[in-house]
C-alpha positions as CSV (number, residue, x, y, z in Angstrom):
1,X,-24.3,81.9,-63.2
2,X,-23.4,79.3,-65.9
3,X,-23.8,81.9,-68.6
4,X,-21.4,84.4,-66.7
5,X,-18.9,81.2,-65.8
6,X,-18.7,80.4,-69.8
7,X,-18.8,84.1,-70.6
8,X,-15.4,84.8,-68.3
9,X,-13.3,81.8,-69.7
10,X,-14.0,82.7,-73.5
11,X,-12.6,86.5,-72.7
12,X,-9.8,84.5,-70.7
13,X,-8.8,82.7,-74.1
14,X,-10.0,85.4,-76.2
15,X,-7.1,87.6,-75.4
16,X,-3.5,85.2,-75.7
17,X,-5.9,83.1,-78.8
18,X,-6.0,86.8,-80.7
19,X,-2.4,87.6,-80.1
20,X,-1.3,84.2,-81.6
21,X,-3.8,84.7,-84.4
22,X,-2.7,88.2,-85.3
23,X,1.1,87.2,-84.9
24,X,0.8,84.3,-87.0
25,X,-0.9,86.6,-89.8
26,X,1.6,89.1,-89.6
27,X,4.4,86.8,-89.9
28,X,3.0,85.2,-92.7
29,X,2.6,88.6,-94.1
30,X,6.4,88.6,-93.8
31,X,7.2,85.9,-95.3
32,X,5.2,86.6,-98.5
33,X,6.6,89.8,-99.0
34,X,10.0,88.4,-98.7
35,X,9.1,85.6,-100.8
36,X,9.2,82.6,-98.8
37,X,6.1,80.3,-98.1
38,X,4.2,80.4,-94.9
39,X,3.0,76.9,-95.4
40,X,6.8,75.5,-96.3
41,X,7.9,77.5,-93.3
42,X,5.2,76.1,-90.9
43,X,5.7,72.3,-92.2
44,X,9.9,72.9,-91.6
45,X,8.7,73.7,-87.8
46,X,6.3,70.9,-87.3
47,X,8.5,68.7,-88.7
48,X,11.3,69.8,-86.7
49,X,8.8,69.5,-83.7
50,X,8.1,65.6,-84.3
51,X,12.1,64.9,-83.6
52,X,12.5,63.3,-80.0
53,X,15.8,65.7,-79.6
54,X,13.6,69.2,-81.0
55,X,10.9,68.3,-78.7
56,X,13.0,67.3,-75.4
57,X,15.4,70.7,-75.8
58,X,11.9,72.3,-76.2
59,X,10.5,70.9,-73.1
60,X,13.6,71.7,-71.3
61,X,14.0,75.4,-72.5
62,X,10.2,75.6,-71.3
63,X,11.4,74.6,-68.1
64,X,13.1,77.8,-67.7
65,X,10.9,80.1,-69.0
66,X,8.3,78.7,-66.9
67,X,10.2,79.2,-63.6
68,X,11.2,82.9,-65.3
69,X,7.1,83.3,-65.8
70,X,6.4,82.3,-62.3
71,X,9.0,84.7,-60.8
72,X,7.3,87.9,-62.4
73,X,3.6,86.8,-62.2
74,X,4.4,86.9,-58.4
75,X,5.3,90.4,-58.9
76,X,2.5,91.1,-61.1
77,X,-0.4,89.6,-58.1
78,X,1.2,92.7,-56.1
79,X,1.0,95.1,-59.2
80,X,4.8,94.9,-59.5
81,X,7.4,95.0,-62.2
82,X,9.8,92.7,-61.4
83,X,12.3,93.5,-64.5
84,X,15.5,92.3,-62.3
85,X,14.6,88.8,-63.0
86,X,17.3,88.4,-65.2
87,X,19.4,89.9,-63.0
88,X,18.6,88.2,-60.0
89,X,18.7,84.5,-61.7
90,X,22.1,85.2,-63.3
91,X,23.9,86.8,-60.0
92,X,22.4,83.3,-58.1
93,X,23.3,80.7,-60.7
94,X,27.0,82.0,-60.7
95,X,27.1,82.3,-57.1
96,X,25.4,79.1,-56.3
97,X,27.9,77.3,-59.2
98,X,30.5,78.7,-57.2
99,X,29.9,77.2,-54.2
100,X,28.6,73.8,-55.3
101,X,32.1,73.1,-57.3
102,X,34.0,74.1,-53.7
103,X,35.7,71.5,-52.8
104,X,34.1,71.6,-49.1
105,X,31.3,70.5,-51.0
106,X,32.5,67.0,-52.5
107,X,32.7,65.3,-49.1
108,X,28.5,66.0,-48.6
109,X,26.1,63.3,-49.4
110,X,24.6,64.4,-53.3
111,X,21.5,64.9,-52.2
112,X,22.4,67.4,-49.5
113,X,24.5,68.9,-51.6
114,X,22.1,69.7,-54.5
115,X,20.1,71.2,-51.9
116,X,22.2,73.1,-50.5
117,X,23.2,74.9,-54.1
118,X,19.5,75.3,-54.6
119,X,18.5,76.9,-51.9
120,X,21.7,79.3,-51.5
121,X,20.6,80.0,-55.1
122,X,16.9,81.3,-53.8
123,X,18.7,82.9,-50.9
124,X,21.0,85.0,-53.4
125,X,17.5,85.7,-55.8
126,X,15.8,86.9,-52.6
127,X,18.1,89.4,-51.2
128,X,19.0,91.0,-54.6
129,X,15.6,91.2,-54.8
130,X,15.2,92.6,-51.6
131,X,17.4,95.8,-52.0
132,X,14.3,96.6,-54.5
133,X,12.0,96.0,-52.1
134,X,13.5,97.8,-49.3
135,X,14.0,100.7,-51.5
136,X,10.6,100.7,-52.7
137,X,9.2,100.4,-48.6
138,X,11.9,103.0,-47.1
139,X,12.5,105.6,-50.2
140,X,9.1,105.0,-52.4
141,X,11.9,104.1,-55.3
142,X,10.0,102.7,-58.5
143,X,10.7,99.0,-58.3
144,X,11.0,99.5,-62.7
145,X,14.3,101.7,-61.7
146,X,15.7,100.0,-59.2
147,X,15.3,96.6,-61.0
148,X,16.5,98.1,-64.0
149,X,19.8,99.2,-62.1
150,X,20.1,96.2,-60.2
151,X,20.5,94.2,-63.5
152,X,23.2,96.5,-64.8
153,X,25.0,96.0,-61.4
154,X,24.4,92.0,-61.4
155,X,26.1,91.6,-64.9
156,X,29.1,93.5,-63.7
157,X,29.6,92.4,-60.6
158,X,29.3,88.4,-62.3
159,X,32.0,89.7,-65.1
160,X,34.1,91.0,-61.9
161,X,33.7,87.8,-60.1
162,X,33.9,85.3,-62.9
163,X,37.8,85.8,-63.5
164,X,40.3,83.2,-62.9
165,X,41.6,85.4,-60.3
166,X,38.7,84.8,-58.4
167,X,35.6,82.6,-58.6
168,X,36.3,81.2,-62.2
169,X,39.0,79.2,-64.0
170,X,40.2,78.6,-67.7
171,X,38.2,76.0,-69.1
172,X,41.5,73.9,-71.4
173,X,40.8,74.1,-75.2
174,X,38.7,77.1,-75.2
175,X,38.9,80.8,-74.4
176,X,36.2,80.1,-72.4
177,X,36.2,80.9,-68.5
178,X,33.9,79.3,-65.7
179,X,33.4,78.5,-62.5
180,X,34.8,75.5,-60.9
181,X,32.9,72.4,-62.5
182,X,30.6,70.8,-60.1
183,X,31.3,67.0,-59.6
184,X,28.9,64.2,-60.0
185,X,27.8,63.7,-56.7
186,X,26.6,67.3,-56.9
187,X,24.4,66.9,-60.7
188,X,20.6,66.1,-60.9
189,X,20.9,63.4,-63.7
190,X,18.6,64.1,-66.7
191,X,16.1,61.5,-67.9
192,X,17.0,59.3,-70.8
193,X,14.1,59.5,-73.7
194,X,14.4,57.0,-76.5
195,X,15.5,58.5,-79.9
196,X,17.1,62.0,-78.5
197,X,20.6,62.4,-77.6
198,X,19.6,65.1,-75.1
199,X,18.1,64.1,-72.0
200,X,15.3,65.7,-70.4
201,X,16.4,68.0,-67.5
202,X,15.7,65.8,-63.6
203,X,14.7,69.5,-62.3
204,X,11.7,69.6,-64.3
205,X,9.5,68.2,-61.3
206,X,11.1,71.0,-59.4
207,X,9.4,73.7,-61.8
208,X,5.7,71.5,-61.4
209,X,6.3,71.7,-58.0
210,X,7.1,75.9,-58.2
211,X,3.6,75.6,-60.2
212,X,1.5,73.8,-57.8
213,X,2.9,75.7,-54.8
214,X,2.4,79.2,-56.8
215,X,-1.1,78.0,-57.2
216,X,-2.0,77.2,-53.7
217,X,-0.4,80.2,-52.2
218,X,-2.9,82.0,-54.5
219,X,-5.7,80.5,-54.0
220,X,-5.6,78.3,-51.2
221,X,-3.5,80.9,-48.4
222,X,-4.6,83.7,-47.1
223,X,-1.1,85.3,-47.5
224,X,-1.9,85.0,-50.9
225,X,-5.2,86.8,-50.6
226,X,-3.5,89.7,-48.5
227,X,-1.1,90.4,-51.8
228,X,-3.5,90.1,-54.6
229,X,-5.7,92.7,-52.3
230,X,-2.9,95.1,-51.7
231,X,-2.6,94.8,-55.5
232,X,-5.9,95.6,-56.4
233,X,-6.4,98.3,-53.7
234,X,-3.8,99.1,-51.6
235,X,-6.5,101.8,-49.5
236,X,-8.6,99.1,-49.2
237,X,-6.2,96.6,-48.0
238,X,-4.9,99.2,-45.2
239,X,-8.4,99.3,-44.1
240,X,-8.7,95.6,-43.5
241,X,-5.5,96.1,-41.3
242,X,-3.0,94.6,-44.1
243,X,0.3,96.2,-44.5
244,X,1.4,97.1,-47.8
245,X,4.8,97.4,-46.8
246,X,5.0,93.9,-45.8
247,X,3.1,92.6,-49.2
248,X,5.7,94.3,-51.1
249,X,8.9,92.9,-49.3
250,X,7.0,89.4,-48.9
251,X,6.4,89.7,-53.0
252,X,9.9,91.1,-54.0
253,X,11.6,88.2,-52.0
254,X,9.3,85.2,-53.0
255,X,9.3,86.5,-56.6
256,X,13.4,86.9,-56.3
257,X,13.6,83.3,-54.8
258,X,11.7,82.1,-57.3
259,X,14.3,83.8,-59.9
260,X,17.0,82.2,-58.4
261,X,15.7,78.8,-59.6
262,X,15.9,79.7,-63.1
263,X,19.2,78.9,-63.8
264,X,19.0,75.7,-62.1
265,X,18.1,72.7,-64.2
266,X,20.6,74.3,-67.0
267,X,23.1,74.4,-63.9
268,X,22.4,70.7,-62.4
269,X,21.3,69.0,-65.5
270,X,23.9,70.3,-68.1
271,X,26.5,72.2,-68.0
272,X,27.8,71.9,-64.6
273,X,29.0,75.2,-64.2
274,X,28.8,78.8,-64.8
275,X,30.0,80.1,-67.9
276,X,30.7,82.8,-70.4
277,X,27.9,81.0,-72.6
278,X,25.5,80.7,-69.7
279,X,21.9,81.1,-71.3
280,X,21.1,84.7,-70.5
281,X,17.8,86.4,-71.1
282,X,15.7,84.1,-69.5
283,X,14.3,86.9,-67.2
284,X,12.8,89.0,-69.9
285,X,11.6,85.6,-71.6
286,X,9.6,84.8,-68.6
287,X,7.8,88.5,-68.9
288,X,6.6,87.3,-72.1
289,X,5.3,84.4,-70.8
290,X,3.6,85.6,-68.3
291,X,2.0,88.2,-70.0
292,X,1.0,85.4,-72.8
293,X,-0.4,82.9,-69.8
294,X,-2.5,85.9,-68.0
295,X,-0.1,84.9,-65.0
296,X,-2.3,81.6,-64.2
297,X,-0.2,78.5,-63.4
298,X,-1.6,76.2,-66.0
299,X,-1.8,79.1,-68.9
300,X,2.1,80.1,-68.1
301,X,2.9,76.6,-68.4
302,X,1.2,76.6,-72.3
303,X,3.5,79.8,-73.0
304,X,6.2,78.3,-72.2
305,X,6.0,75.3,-74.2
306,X,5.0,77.7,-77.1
307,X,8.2,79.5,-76.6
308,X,10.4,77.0,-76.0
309,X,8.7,75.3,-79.3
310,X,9.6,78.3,-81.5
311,X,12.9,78.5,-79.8
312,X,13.7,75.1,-80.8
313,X,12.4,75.0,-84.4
314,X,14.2,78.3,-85.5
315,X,16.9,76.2,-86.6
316,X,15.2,74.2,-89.0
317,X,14.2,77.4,-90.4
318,X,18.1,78.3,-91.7
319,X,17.7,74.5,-93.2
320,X,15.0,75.6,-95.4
321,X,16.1,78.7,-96.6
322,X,13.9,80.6,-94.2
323,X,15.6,83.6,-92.3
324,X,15.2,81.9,-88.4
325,X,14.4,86.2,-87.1
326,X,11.0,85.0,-88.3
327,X,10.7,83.5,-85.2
328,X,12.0,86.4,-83.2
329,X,9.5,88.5,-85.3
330,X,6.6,86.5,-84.2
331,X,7.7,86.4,-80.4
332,X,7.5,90.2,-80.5
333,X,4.6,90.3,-82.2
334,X,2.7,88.0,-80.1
335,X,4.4,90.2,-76.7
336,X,2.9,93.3,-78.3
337,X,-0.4,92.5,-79.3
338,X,-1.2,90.2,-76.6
339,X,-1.0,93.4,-74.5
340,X,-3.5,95.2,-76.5
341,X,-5.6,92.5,-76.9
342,X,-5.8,91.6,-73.0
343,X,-6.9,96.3,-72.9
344,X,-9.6,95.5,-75.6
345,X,-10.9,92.6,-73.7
346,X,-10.6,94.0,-70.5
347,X,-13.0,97.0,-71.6
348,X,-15.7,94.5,-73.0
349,X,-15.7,92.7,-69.8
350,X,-16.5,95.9,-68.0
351,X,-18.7,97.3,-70.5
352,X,-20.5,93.7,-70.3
353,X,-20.4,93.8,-66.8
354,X,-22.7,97.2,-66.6
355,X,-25.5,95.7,-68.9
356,X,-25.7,93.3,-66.4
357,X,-26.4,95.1,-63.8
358,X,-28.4,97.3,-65.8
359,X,-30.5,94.6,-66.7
360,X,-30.6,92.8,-62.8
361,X,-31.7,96.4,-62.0
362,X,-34.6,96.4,-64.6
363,X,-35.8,93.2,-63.5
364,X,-35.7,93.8,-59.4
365,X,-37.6,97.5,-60.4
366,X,-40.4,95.9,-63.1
367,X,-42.5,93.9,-60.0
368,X,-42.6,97.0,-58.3
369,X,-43.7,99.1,-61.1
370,X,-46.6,96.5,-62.0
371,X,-47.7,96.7,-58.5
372,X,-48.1,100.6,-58.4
């Protein structure tokens, strides 16, 4: 049993510890051909890393992308492709902004009124989520499609909505346009850190907490059971009386919740409102990093501190010379190989799997041999 436990977490780290490997060759590859030096290149990073402000914006920007990861390695428990993340996050953040820069809202206590903008944020995640899902349940529409669409629709319907004319306002000294700013009583203050002039976002206990609570619905609930089950067999669940049509709307609007949380600390801890500069992405980031953290709480969290690293230290790049889409490169790289490399392992642990039946089989038929 010992061997087998040892056995199963080296092919757990085998598969993201490759990709990084082979990503980091290949973009050193790059730069020799180009004629920079991988070692120069790598030193510019780590020394950009040791700065208080580098490291802080790279925590925060993990923050994020770990919320992001969460959101689609709920999907991915149920065997579904949640691609509207980035959808679904955007849609809530501007919605939720919105509403907490009303002036209804200014009268509420602060603390009442941060949770009130988070949670009409998960509300908003969850039901654009939810057309997916239904359509999935009622038509058997791919959820890849309809996520796909969904996104196109949310980025128009925000560009509609986010006019002075209607939810948004001229921002004075820029061309800029966004929603109403949200007042102080309405912020989650950052945490000061000594030597960096940005502060770390106050919502970063909100994305542990996402963590901890992704981990015991998992592992701990049995609702959690019931959708990785349907996942790995939906015949098999059906036979032990679980309906798939439920697991798939439970997991569309938990992992569209989840979504709408992504924008938050950004919202709450910096900005303040929702702009024409409003990080966007972050939905296909957090693929990435889930893919890279094998959709494990603690292994997603690592990703995303790797990606908000090399995020972060692409600018010291253009300082030295070195063209910063070296990061980009190795991002990809890492995205595509990691995928291969979790196949190749995958097939190993099968293949490994057999010889050991194979060989519990030999042993179990050997007495019986002897005694004939």
């Amino acid at each position: 049993m010992r061997t087998l436990s040892a056995r199963s977490v080296l092919l757990g780290l085998a598969a993201p510890l490759g990709a990084l490997l082979f990503s980091v060759l290949v973009c050193a590859l790059i730069l020799i051909i180009s004629g920079h030096s991988p070692v120069a290149t790598v030193d510019s990073m780590v020394t950009a890393a040791r700065r208080p402000r580098t490291s802080i914006n790279s925590i925060n920007s993990a923050v994020q992308y770990y919320l992001a990861a969460v959101a689609v390695a709920i999907g991915f428990r149920m065997k579904l492709f949640n691609i509207g993340v980035d959808g679904q996050y955007r849609l809530a953040a501007m919605l939720s902004a919105a509403m907490a820069g009303a002036a209804f809202m200014e009268s509420l206590p602060s603390v009442l009124r941060v949770t009130m903008t988070i949670v009409a944020a998960m509300l908003v995640g969850a039901v654009w989520a939810g057309i997916a899902a239904l359509l999935k349940v009622t038509r058997g529409v791919s959820e890849v499609i309809s996520t796909i669409m969904l996104n196109a629709i949310a980025t128009y319907l925000v560009s509609y909505l986010l006019n002075p004319a209607r939810l948004a306002e001229d921002v004075p000294g820029s061309n800029n346009i966004s929603t109403k700013p949200i007042t102080e009583g309405g912020q989650v203050p950052g945490i000061e850190i000594p030597g960096s002039t940005s502060p770390l976002f106050g919502l970063v206990f909100l994305a542990a907490a996402v963590g901890v609570g992704f981990w015991f619905l998992f592992s701990r609930t049995r609702l959690g059971f019931e959708i990785k089950a349907t996942g790995l067999s939906e015949s098999a669940a059906v036979a032990s009386g679980v309906s798939v049509k439920k697991m798939v709307m439970l997991s569309m609007l938990l992992s569209g919740a989840i979504a709408g949380l992504i924008g938050m600390p950004q919202l709450l801890g910096s900005s303040h409102s929702y702009a024409l500069d409003f990080p966007p992405g972050l939905g296909f980031i957090g693929i990435a990093v889930a893919l890279l953290g094998r959709n494990h709480p603690i292994g997603m969290a690592f990703a995303a501190l790797l990606w908000g690293f090399l995020d972060n230290s692409a600018n010291a790049l253009d300082i030295s010379g070195v063209p910063r889409e070296i990061v980009l490169i190795m991002q990809g790289v890492i995205v595509l190989s990691v995928v291969v490399a979790y196949e190749l392992v995958r097939r190993y642990r099968v293949r490994a799997e057999q010889r050991d039946v194979g060989r519990a089989l030999a042993i179990q038929k050997s007495p019986e041999e002897v005694s004939v």
